[in-house]
C-alpha positions as CSV (number, residue, x, y, z in Angstrom):
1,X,126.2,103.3,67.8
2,X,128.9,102.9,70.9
3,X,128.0,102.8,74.3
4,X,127.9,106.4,74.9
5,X,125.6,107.0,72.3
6,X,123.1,104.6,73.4
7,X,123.4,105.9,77.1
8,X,122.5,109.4,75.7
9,X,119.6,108.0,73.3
10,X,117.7,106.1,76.7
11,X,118.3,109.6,78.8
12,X,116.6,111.3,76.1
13,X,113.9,108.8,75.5
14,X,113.5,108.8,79.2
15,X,113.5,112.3,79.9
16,X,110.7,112.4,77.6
17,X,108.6,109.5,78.8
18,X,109.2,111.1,82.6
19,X,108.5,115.0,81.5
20,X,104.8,114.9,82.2
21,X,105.2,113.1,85.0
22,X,108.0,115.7,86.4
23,X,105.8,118.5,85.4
24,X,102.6,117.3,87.0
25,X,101.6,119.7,90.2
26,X,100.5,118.0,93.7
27,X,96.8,117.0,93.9
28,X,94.2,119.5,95.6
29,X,94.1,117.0,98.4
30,X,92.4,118.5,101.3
31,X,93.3,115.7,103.7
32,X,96.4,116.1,102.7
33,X,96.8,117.1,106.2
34,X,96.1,114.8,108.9
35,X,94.7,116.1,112.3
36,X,94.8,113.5,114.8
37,X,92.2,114.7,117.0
38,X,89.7,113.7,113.9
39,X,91.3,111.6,112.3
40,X,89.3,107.7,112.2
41,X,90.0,104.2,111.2
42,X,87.0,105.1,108.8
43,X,88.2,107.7,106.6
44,X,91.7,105.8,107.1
45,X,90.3,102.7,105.6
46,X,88.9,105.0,103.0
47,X,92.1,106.7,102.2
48,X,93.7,102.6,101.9
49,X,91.0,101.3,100.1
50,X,91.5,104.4,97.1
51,X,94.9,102.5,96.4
52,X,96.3,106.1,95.0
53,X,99.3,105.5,97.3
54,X,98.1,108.0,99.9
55,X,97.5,104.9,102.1
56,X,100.9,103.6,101.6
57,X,102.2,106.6,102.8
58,X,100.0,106.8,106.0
59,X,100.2,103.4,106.9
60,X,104.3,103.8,106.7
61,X,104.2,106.8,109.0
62,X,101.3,104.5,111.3
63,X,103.6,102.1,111.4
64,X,106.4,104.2,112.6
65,X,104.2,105.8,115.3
66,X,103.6,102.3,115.9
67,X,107.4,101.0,116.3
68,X,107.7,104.1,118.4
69,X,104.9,102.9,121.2
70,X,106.8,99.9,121.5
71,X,110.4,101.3,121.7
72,X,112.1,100.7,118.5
73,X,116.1,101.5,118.6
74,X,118.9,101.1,116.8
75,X,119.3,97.3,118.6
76,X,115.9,96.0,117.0
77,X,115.5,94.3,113.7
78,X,115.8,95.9,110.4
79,X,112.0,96.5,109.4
80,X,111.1,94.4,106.6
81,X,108.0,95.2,104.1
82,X,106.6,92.2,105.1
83,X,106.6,93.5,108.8
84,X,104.6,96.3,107.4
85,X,102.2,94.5,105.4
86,X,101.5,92.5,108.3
87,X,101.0,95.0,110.8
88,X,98.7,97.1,108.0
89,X,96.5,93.7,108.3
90,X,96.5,94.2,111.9
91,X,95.5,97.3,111.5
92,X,93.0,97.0,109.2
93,X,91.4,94.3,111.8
94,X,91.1,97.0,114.8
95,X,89.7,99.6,112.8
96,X,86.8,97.5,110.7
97,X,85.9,96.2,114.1
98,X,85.3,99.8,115.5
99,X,85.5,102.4,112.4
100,X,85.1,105.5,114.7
101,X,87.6,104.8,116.6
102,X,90.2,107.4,116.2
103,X,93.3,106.0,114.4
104,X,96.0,107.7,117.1
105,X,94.1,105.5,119.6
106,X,93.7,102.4,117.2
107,X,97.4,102.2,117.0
108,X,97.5,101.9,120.4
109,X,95.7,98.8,120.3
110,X,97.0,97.2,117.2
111,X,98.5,93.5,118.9
């Protein structure tokens, strides 16, 4: 079997393995949508603590909001994923200490 023939056989075994996957609709989510005015460190916890990735992706966009506050530009470090972990910890500390706190003003207060 040359090269091109193996390159062909993984595409196809991969296309296969990744077909449900690719196929699969988005998840009924109905806080999919986040509404500021509501939202709380509880049910932001809650959405972190499900591990379903869903916290990832809010505590990515937190942390951008975050950046933001404090004037990111194109002269300050390159964000690392450590910088996010850490900051997620810090985080995490604000809202257990006050869980109905809203998260728009918890980010405010994140050291």
């Amino acid at each position: 079997m040359n090269n091109l023939q193996r390159i062909l056989a993984l595409a196809a075994v991969l296309a296969v393995c990744w077909a449900p996957a690719l196929a699969q609709q988005p998840i009924d989510d109905p806080e999919g949508e986040i509404n500021l005015k509501t939202y709380t460190c509880a049910q932001h916890l809650e959405i972190v603590d499900l591990e379903d990735g869903r916290g990832d992706v809010r505590t990515v966009w937190a942390h951008g909001y975050y950046s933001a506050l404090r004037g990111i530009d194109e002269n300050s470090p390159p964000v690392t994923a450590q910088m996010v972990v850490e900051f997620a910890e810090r985080l995490e500390t604000v809202c257990t200490e006050d869980p109905d706190k809203l998260l728009i003003a918890a980010l405010k207060e994140v050291p």
